[in-house]
C-alpha positions as CSV (number, residue, x, y, z in Angstrom):
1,X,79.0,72.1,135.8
2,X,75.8,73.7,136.7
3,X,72.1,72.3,136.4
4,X,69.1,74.3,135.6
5,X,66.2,72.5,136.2
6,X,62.1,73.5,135.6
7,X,59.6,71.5,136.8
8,X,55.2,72.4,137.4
9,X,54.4,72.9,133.8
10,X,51.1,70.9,132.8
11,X,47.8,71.4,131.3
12,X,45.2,73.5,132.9
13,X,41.9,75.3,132.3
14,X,41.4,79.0,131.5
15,X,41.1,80.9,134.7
16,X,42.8,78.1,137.0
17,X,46.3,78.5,138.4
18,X,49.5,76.5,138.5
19,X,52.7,76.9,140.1
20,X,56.4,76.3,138.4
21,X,59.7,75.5,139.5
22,X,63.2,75.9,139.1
23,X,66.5,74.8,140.8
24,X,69.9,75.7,140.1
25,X,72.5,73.0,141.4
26,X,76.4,71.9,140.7
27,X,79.5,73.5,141.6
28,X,79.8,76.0,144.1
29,X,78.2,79.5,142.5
30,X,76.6,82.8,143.9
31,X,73.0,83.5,142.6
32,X,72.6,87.4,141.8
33,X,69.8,87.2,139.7
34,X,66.7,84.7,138.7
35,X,63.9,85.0,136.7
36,X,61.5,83.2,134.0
37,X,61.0,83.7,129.8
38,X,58.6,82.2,127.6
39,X,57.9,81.5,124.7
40,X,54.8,81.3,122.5
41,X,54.1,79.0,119.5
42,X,56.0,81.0,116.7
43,X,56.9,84.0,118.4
44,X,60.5,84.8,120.1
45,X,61.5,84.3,123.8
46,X,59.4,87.2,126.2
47,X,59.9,88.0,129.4
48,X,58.2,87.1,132.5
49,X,59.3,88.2,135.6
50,X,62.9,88.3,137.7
51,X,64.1,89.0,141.2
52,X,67.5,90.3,142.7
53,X,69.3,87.9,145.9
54,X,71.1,91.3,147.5
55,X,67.6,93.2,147.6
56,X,64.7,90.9,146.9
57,X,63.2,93.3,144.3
58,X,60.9,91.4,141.9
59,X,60.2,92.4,138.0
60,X,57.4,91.6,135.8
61,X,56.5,91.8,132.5
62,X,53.5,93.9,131.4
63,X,51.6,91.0,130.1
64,X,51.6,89.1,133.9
65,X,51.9,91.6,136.2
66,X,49.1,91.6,138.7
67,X,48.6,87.6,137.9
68,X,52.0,86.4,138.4
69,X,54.0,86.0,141.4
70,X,57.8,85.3,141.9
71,X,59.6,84.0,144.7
72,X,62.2,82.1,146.3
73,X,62.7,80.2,148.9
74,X,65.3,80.5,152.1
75,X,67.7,77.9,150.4
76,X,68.5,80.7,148.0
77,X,68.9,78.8,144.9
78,X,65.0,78.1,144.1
79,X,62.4,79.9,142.6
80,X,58.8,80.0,142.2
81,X,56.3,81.4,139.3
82,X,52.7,81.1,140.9
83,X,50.4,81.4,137.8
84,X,46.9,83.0,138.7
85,X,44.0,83.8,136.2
86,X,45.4,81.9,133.3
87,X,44.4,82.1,129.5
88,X,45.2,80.4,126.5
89,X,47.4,83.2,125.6
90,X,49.7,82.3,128.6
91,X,49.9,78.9,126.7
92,X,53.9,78.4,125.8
93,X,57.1,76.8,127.0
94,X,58.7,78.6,130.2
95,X,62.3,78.7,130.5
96,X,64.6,79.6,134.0
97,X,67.1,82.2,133.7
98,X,70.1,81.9,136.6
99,X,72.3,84.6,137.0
100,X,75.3,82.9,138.3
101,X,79.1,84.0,139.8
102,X,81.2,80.4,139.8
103,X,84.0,80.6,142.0
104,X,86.8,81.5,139.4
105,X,84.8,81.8,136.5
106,X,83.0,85.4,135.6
107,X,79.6,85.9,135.7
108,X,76.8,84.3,133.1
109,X,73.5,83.4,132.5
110,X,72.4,79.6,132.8
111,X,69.0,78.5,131.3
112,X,67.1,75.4,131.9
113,X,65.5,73.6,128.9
114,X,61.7,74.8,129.3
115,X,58.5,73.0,130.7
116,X,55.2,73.5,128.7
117,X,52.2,75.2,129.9
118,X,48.9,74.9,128.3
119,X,46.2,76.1,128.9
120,X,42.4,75.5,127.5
121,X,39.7,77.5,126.7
């Protein structure tokens, strides 16, 4: 089994920041790829951002870019959103993304269960 685990959402006011979590644990697996979704009050699932393990490039979404920031850190199996200038339209659930290789088993996409993040006018 493998864990997906968020953790840093909360409640914050427009313009402040906030940093979120996640952790992917269990059985022995290779990270290629991790990244972060959300998803608005009655709207589908959007992107966020992503980064590669083998070259450290980083992704974002249009909507984020410039605000956001991903990272990981030297355990290799954590990552980081670092919120910056946030807006009620940020406001939603955020979901982890793993991108995972278990020994044995073929590569697949893990996903934690969300943490809220809202923010006030």
């Amino acid at each position: 089994q493998v864990q997906v685990t968020e953790s840093g959402g909360g409640s914050v006011q427009a313009g402040g920041s906030l940093r979120l979590s996640c952790t992917a644990s269990g059985e022995t697996f290779s990270t290629l790829t991790m990244g972060w979704f959300r998803q608005l009050q009655g709207t589908g699932r959007e992107f966020v951002a992503s980064m590669h393990w083998d070259d450290d490039k980083k992704f974002y979404g249009d909507s984020v870019e410039g605000r956001f920031t991903i990272s990981r850190d030297n355990a290799g199996s954590t990552i980081y959103l670092q919120m910056s200038t946030l807006t009620p339209d940020d406001t939603a659930v955020y979901y982890c993304k793993a991108d995972l290789k278990l020994r044995g088993k073929p590569r697949i996409n893990y996903w934690g269960k969300g943490t809220l993040v809202t923010v006030s006018s």
